[in-house]
C-alpha positions as CSV (number, residue, x, y, z in Angstrom):
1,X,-10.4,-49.5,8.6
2,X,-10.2,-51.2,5.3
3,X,-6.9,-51.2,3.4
4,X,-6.6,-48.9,0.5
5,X,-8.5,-50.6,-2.6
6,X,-11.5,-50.8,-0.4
7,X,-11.3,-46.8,0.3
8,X,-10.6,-46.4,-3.1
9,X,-14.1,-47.8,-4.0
10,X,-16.0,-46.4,-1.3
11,X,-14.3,-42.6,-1.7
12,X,-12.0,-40.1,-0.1
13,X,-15.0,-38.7,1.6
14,X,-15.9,-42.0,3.7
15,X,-12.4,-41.9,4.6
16,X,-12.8,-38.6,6.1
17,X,-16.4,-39.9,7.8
18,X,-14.3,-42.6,9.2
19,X,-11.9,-40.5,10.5
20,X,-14.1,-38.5,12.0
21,X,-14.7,-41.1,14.5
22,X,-11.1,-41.3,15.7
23,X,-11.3,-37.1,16.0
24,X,-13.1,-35.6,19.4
25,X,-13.1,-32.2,18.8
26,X,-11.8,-31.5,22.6
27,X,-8.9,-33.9,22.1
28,X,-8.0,-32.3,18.5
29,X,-8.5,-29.0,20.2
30,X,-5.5,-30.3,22.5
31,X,-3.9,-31.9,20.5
32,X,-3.5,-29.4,17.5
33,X,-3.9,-26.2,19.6
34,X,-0.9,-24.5,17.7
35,X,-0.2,-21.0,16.7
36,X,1.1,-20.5,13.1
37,X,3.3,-17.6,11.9
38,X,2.4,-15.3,9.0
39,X,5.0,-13.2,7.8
40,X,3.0,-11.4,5.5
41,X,-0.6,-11.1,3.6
42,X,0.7,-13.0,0.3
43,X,2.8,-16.2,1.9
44,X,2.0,-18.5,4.7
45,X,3.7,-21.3,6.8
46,X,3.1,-24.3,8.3
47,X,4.0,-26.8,10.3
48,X,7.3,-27.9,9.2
49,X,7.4,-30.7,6.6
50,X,10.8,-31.6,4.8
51,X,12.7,-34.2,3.2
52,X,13.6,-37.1,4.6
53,X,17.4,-39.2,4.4
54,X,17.5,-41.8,2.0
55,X,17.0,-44.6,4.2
56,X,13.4,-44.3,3.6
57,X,13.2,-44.6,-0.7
58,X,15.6,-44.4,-3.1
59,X,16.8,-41.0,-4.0
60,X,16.4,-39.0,-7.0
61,X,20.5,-38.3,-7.6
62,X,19.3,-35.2,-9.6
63,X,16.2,-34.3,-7.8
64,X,14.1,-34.3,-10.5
65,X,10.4,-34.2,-10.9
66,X,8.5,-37.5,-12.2
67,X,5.4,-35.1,-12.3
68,X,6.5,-31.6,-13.3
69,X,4.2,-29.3,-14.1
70,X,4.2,-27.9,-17.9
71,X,6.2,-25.1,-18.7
72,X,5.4,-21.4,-17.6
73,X,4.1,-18.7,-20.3
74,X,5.1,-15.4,-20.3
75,X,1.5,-14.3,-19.3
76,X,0.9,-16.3,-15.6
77,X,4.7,-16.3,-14.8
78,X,4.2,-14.3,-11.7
79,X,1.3,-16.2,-11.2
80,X,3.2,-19.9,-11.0
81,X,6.2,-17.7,-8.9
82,X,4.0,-16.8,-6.2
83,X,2.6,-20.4,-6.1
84,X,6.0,-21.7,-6.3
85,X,7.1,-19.8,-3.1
86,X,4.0,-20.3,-1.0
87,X,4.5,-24.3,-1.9
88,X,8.3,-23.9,-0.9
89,X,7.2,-22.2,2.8
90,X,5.2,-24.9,3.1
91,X,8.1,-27.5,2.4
92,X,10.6,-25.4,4.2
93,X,8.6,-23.8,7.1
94,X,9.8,-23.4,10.7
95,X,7.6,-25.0,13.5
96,X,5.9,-22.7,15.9
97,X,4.1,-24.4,18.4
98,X,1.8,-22.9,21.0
99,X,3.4,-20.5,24.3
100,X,3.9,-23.7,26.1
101,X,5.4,-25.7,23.6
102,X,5.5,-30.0,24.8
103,X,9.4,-31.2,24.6
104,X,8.4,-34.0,22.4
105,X,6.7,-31.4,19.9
106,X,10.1,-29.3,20.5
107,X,12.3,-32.8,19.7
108,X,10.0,-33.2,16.6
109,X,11.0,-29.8,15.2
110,X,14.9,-30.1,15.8
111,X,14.6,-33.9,14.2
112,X,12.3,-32.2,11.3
113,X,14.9,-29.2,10.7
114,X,17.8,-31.6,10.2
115,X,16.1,-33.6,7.6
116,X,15.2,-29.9,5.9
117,X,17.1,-30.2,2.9
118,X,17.2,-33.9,2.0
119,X,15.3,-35.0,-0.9
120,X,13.6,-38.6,-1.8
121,X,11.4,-39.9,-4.5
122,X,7.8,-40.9,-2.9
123,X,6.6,-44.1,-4.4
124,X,4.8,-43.7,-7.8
125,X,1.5,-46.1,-6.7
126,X,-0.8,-46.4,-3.6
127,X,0.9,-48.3,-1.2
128,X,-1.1,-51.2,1.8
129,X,-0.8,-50.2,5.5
130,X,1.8,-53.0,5.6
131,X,4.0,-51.2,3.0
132,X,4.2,-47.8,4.9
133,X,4.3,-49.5,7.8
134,X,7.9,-51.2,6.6
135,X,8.9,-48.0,5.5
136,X,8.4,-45.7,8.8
137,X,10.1,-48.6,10.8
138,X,13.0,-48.3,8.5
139,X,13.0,-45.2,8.7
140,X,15.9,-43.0,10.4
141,X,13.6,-40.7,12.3
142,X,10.1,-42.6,12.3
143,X,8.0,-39.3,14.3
144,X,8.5,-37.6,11.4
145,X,7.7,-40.0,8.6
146,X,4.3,-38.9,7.6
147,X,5.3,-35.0,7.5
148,X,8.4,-36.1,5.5
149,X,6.8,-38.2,3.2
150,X,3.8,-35.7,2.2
151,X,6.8,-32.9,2.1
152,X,7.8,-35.3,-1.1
153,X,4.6,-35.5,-2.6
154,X,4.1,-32.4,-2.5
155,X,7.5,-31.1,-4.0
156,X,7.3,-34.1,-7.0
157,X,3.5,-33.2,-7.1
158,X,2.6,-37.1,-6.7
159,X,-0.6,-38.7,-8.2
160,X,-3.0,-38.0,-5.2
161,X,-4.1,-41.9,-4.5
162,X,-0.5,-42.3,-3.0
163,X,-1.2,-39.8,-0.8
164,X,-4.5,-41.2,0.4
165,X,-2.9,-44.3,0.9
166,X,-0.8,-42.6,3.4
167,X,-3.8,-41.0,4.8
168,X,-5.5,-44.1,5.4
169,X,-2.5,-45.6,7.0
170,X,-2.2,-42.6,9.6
171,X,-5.9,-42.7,10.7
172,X,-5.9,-46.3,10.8
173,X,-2.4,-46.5,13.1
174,X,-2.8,-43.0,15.1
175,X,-6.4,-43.0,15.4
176,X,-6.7,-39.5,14.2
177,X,-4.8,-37.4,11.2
178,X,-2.7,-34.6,12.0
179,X,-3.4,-30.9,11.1
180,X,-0.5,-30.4,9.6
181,X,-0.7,-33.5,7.3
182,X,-4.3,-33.0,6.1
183,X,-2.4,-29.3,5.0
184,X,0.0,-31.0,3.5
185,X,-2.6,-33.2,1.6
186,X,-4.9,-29.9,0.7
187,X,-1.3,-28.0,-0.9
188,X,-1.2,-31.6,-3.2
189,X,-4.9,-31.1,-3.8
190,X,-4.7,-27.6,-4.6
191,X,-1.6,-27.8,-7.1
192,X,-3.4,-30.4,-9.0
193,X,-7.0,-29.1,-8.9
194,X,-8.9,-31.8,-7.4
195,X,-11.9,-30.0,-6.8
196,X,-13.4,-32.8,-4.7
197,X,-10.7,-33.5,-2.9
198,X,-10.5,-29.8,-1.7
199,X,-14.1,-30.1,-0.6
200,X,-13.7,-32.6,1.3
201,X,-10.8,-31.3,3.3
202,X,-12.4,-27.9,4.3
203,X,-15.5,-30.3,5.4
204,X,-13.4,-32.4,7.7
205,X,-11.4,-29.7,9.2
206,X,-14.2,-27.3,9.7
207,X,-15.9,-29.8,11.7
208,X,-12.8,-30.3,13.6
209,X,-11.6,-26.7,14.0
210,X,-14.2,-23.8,14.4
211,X,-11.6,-21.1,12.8
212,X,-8.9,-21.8,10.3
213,X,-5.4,-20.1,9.7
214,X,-5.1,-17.8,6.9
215,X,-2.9,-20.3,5.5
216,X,-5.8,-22.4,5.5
217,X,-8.3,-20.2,3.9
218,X,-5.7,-19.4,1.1
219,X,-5.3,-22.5,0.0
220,X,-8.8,-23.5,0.0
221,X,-10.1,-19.8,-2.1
222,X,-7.0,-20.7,-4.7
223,X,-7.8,-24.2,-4.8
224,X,-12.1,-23.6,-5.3
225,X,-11.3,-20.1,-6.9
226,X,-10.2,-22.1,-10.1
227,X,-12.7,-25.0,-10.1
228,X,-16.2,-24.8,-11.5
229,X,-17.3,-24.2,-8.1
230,X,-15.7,-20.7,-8.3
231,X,-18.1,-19.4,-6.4
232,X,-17.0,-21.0,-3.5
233,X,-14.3,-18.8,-3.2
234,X,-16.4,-15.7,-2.2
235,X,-18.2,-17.8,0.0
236,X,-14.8,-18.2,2.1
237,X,-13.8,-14.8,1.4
238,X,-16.6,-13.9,3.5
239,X,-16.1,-16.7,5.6
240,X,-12.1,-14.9,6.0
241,X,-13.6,-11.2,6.4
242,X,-15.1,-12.2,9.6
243,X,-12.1,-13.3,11.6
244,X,-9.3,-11.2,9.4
245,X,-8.3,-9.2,7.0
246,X,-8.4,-11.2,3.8
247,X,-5.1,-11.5,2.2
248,X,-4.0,-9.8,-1.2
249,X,-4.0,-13.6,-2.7
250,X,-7.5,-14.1,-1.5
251,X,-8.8,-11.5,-3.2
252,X,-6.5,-11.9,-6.3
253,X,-7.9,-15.3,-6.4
254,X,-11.7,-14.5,-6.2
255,X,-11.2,-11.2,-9.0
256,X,-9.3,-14.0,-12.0
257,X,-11.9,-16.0,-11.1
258,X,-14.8,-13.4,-11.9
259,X,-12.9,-12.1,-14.9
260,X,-12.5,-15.5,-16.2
261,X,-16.2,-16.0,-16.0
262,X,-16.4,-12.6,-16.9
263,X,-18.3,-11.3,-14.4
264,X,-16.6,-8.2,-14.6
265,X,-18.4,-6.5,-12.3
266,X,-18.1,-8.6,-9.7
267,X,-14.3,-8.1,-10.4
268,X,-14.2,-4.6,-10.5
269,X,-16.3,-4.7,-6.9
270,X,-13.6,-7.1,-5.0
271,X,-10.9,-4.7,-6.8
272,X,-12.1,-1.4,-5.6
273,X,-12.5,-3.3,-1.8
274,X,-9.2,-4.9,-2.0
275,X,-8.1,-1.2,-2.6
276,X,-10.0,0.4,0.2
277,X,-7.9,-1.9,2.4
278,X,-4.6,-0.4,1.0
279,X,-4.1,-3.9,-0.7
280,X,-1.6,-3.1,-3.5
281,X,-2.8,-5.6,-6.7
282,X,-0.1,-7.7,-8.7
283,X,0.8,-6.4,-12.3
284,X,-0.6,-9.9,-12.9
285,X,-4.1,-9.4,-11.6
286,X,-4.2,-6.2,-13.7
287,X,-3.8,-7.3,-16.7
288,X,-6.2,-10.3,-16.3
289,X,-8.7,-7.4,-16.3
290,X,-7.3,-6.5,-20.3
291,X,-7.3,-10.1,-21.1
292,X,-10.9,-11.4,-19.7
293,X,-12.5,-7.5,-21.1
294,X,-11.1,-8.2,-24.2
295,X,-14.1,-7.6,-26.7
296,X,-16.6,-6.7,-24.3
297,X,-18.8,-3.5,-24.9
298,X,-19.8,-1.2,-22.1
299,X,-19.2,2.5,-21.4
300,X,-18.7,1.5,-17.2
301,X,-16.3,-1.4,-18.5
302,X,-14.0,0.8,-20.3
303,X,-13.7,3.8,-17.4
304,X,-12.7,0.6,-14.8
305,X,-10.1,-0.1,-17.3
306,X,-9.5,3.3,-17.8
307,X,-8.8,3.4,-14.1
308,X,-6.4,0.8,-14.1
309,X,-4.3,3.2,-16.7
310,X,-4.7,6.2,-14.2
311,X,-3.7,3.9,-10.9
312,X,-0.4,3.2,-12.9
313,X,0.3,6.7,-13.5
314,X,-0.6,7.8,-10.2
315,X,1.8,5.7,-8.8
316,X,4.6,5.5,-11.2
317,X,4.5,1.8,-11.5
318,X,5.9,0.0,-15.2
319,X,4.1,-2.7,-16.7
320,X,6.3,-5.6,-18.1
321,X,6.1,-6.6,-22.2
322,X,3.3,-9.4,-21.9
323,X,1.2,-6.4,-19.8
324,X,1.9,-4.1,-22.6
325,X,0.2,-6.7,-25.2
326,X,-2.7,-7.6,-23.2
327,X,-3.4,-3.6,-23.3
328,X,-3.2,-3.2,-26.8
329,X,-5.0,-6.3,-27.8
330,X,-8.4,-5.0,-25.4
331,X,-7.8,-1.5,-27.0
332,X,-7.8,-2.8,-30.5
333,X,-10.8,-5.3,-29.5
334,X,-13.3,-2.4,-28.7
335,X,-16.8,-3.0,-30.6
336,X,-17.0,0.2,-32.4
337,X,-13.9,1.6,-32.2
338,X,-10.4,1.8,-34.1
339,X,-7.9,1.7,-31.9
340,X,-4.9,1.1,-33.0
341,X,-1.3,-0.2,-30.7
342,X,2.6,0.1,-31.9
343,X,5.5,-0.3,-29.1
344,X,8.1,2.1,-29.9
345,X,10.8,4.9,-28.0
346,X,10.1,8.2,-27.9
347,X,12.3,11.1,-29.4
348,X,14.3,12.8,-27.4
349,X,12.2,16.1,-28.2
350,X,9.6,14.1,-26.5
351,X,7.3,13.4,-29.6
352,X,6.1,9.8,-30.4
353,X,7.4,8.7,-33.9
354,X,4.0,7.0,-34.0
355,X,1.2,9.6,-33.9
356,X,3.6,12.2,-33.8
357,X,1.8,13.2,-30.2
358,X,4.4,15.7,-28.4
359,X,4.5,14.0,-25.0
360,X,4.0,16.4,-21.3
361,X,6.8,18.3,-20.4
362,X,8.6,16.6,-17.4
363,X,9.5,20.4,-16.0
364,X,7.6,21.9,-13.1
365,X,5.8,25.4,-13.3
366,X,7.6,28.2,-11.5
367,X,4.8,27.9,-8.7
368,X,4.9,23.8,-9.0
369,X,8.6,23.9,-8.1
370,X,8.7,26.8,-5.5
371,X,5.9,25.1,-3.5
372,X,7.6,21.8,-4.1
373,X,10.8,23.3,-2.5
374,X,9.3,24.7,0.3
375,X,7.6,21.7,1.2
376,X,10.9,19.7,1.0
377,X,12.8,21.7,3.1
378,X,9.8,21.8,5.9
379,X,8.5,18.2,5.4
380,X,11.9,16.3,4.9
381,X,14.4,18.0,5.8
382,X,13.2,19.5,8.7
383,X,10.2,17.5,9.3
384,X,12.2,14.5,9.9
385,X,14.5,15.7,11.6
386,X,17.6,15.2,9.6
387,X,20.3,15.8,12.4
388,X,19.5,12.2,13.4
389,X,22.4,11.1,11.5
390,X,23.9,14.8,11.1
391,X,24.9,17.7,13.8
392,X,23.1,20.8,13.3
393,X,26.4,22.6,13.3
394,X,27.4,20.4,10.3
395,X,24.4,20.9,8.5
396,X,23.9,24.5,9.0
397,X,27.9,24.8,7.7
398,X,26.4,22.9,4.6
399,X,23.8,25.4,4.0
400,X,26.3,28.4,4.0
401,X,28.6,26.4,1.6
402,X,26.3,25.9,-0.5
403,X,24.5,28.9,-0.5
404,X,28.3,30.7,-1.5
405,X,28.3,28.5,-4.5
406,X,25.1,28.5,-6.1
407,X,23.9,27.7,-8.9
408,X,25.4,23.9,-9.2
409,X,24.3,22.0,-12.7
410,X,24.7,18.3,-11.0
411,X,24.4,16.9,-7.9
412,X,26.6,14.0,-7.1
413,X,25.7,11.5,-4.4
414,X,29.6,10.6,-4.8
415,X,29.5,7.4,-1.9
416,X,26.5,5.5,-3.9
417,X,28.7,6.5,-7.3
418,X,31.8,4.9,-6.1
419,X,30.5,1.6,-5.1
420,X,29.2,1.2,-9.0
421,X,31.7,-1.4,-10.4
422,X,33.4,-3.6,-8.3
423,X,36.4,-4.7,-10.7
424,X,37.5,-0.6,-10.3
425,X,38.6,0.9,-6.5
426,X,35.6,3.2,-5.2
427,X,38.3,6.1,-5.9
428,X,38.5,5.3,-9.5
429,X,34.9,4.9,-10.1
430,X,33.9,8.1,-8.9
431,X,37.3,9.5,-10.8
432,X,35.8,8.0,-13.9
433,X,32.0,9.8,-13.2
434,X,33.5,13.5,-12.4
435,X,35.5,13.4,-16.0
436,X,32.6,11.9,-17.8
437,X,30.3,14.5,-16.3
438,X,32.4,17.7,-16.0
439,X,32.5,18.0,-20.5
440,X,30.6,20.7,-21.2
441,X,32.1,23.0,-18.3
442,X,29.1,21.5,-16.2
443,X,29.4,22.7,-12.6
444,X,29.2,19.9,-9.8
445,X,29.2,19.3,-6.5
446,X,30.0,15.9,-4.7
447,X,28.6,14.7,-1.7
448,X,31.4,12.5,0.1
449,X,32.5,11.7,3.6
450,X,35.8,12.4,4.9
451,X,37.1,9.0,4.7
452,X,37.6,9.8,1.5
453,X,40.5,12.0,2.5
454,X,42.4,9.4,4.2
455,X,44.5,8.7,1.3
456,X,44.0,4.7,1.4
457,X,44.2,1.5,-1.4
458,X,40.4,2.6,-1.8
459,X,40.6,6.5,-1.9
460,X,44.0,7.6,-3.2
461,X,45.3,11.4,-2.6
462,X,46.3,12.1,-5.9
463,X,42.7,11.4,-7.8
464,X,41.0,13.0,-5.2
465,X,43.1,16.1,-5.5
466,X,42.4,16.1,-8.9
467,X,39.0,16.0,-9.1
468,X,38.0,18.8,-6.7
469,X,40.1,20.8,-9.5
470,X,37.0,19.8,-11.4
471,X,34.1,20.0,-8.9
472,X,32.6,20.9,-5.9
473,X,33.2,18.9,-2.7
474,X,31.6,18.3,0.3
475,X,33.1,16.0,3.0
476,X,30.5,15.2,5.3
477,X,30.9,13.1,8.7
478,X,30.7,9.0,8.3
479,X,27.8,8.8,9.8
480,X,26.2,11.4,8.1
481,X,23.1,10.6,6.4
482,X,23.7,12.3,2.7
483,X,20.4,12.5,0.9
484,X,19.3,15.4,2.8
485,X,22.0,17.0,1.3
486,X,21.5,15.5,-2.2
487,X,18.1,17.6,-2.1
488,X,19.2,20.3,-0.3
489,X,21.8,21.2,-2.7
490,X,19.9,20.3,-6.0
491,X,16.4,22.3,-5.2
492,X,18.4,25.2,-4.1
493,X,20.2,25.6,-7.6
494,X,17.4,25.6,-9.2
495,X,14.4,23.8,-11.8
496,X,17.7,23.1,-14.4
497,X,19.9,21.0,-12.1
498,X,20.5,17.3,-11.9
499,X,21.3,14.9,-9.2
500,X,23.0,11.5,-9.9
501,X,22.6,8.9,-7.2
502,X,20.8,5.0,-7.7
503,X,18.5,5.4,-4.1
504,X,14.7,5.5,-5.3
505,X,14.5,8.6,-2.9
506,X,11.2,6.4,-1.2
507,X,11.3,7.4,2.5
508,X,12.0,10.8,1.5
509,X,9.0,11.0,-1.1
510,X,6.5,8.9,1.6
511,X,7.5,12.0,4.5
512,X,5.7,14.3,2.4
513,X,2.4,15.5,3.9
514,X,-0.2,15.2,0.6
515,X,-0.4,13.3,-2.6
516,X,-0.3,16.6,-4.7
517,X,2.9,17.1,-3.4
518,X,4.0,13.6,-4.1
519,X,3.4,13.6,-7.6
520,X,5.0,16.8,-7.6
521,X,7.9,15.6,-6.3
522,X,8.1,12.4,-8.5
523,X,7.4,14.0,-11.3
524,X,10.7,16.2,-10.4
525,X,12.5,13.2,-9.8
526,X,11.7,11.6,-13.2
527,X,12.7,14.6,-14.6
528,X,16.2,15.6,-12.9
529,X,17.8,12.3,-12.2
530,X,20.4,10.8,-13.5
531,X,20.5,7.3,-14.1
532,X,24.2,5.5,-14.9
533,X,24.9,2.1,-15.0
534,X,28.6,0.2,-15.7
535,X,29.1,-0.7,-19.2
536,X,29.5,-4.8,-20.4
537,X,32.7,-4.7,-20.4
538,X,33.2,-3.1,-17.0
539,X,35.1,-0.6,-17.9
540,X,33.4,2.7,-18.0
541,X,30.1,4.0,-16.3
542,X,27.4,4.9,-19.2
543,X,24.9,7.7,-17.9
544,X,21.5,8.2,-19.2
545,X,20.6,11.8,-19.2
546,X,17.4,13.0,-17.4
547,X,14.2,12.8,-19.8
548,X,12.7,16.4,-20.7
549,X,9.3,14.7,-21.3
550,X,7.4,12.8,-18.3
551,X,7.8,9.0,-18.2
552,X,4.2,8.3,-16.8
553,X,1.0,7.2,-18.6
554,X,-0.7,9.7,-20.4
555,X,-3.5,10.2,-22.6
556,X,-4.8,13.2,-24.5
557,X,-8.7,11.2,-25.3
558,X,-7.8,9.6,-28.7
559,X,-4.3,8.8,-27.7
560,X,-2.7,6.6,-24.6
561,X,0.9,6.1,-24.3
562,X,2.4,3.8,-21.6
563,X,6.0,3.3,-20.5
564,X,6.7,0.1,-20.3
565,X,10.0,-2.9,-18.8
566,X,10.7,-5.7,-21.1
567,X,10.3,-7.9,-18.4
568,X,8.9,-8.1,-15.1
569,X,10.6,-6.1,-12.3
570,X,9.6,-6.5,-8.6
571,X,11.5,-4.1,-7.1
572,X,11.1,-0.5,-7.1
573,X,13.8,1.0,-9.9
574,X,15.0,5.0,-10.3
575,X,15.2,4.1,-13.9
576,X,12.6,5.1,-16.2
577,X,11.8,2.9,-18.7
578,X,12.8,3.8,-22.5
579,X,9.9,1.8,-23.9
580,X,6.2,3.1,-24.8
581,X,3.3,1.7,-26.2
582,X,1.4,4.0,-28.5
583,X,-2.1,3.7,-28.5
584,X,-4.3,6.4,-31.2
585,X,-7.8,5.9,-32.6
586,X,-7.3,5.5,-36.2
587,X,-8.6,8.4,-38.8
């Protein structure tokens, strides 16, 4: 094979023709007959590929990047984070070879993890099959070179002629080119858009390999997804559809690339599928639906968007800032209409200072909370059976103490209270809580365990005699599983009493048996918990006192108002938001 100037001239893709030649598909099939492991829908892994020591190149003292890429916006942060992990899994991956797994392929993997988190600088220009050749002899663990070298290019995002350089050099000295290197090669390909490049890849391997990994196929939909040869992307999303489930990614992918084109459509159609198959979508693919409708007429268009709205409210989720401004601009941009948007915070009465609109009522109907209570009690406390961490004796005693003692105004979940700041002993956090929440002559009840009665550094006898002059309490066993209780105790005292604990309440919300009862149920919990949080300083606990108007999206026709996070929050939060956007047609 030619060295690399000549390839350069000729084309990637007669390199690939030529290496077809040194590629039997039975002795591929042998060679590469590996199994890959996918932890979940939205990130893959590879063979392991990681830095090498420094005897190869000179290293980068501050590991920095020669070709980083430009900063991030607001708008695709979650976006570049996503890409930015799948790229690290593919750096940092674990080896998993096939159920009978060769010990030189098993050496390989130990040699590769203990080069995992050294770092070197890949040379900046294409280098001649005597260059790498000098470099892989020099090198400390030479059956790793190519894996550790790519691993580089890919984490300074080098130009891609050095890495077909390398290529060359591997087909010409190996006689073939390694699965997990032309991977490798499609990640670089991918992160810098070579659209041709990419092409050429999934020609080669197909012809090698009748089905792909999903890690594969995600690559190659990203990598075509935002090329002019979008289209591509659906083709493989087929392609994936026959062997798999498509990923979330995949179809994330293929919808920003419809709504860039605006195809909307289209977008909507590989939405409402990615649905069907209980795909949760990103905050970020949602609002690329706002931003590529933005001006756009259509009565269809707007109830899609519509539906976005409703799928937020429906499942309590908070859109960040940026989300919040993509909203408002496509609701101001409507041909025809006067829309106008202003973030603000609602009144504490529950009216927007905007429209003056009085928002819903976050109270339950008599009936509403009767049938919600019922349902509790037979769906989760009973229904999953709650003495697997409790006796029946101790929770039937509960019952009976609670039942002489009703009504309570606040429910304390004292154990999650007490571990709140960690500068104060859990003792004197939950002291702190109990005085802060007893003003008003407010009756409580705390949940604890009887550790707390063992008169320790962390629970001392005096506070905890002290407060149970001001409250209620309940020692439960250690092992005792307390949010049973929480519920128990806060439903039976009726539609006016609180409950202050930081657990989302998830698992007990998921063991109910039908999505009325579900929003039923969060709508309660929006309404009736407490959220507290330690102050700067450390000092003190601040609590944020239950909203009386429902912090969901809601819309009355000619108004929308959304609750809204500053910033983006992955994990699930028992904190409402405090921000709205207002959105009213103007008169």
């Amino acid at each position: 094979m030619a060295l690399f100037s000549q390839t350069s001239q000729q084309g990637f893709q007669a390199l690939l023709w030529k290496c077809r030649m040194f590629w039997p598909i039975s002795r591929c099939q042998q060679l590469f007959a590996v199994s890959f492991s996918i932890p979940n829908r939205d990130k893959f892994m590879y063979f392991s590929f990681v830095t090498s020591s420094s005897t190869a190149l000179p290293v980068d003292p501050k590991g920095t990047n020669d070709f980083a890429t430009k900063k991030r916006s607001e708008v695709d942060s979650e976006e570049r984070r996503r890409w930015d992990e799948e790229t690290k899994e593919i750096t940092e991956g674990n080896l998993h070879c096939s159920s009978v797994t060769p010990p030189k392929k098993q050496l390989v993997s130990q040699v590769l993890n203990r080069h995992r988190f050294t770092i070197i600088q890949p040379p900046e220009k294409p280098l001649r099959a005597e260059e790498w050749k000098r470099l892989r002899e020099g090198f400390s663990s030479p059956e790793i070179f190519e894996d550790v070298m790519l691993n580089s290019m890919v984490r300074y995002n080098s130009p891609i002629d050095v890495a077909k350089s390398l290529l060359t050099h591997v087909a010409k000295s190996h006689g073939d080119i390694a699965y997990s290197l032309l991977i490798k090669y499609l990640a670089l390909c991918v992160q810098q858009g070579k659209t041709s490049e990419i092409r050429d890849v999934y020609d080669i391997m197909k012809t090698r390999f009748k089905i792909l990994e999903s890690g594969a196929y995600n690559l190659f939909i990203r990598g075509m997804s935002n090329s002019d040869q979008w289209r591509m992307a659906l083709t493989l999303l087929e392609e994936v559809k026959k062997i798999m489930i498509p990923s979330r990614a995949n179809y994330e992918s293929c919808i920003k690339a419809a709504s860039r084109h605006r195809e909307m459509n289209l977008a909507f159609e590989l939405y409402r599928e990615m649905l069907d198959k209980d795909l949760v979508p990103t905050l970020d693919v949602l609002q690329a639906f706002f931003d590529s409708s933005r001006g756009m007429k259509g009565a269809e268009l707007q109830k899609e968007l519509f539906g976005i709205l409703f799928y937020l409210r429906d499942n309590q989720i908070y859109p960040h800032k940026t989300f919040m401004r993509s909203v408002k601009l496509w609701f101001e941009s409507i041909p025809g209409e006067t829309w106008r948007g202003h973030l603000t915070s609602i009144k504490d009465s529950g009216e927007c200072p905007v429209c003056n609109h009085q928002l819903e009522d976050s109270n339950l109907t008599e009936e509403e909370y009767d049938n919600l209570r019922e349902r509790i009690v037979r769906d989760v406390i009973h229904g999953t059976d709650p003495f697997r961490k409790t006796s029946p004796q101790e929770f039937e005693a509960f019952q009976a103490f609670v039942e002489s003692r009703l009504p309570f105004d606040i429910v304390i979940d004292g154990l999650n209270v007490s571990h709140m700041k960690p500068r104060q002993t859990q003792c004197e956090n939950l002291f702190n809580a109990v005085n802060c929440l007893a003003k008003g002559n407010a009756r409580l009840l705390v949940l604890g365990r009887k550790h707390m009665l063992s008169n320790s550094s962390s629970w001392r006898k005096e506070l905890m005699m002290e407060m149970q002059n001001k409250a209620d309490f309940f020692f439960a066993e250690n092992i005792s599983e307390d949010d049973t209780f929480l519920l128990y105790a806060t439903l039976q005292s009726g539609k006016h009493c609180k409950f202050v604990t930081r657990d989302f309440l998830r698992d007990h919300k998921a063991c109910l048996s039908d999505s009325v009862t579900r929003h039923l149920f969060r709508k309660w919990q929006r309404g009736h918990q407490i959220a507290f949080y330690s102050s700067a300083e450390g000092n003190h606990i601040n609590f944020l006192p239950a909203l009386r108007y429902d912090c969901v999206v809601q819309t009355t026709g000619d108004t929308w108002h959304i609750p809204y996070k500053n910033s983006f929050e992955e994990k699930y939060s028992y904190q409402v938001p405090r921000q709205w956007l207002c959105l009213h047609q103007k008169q």
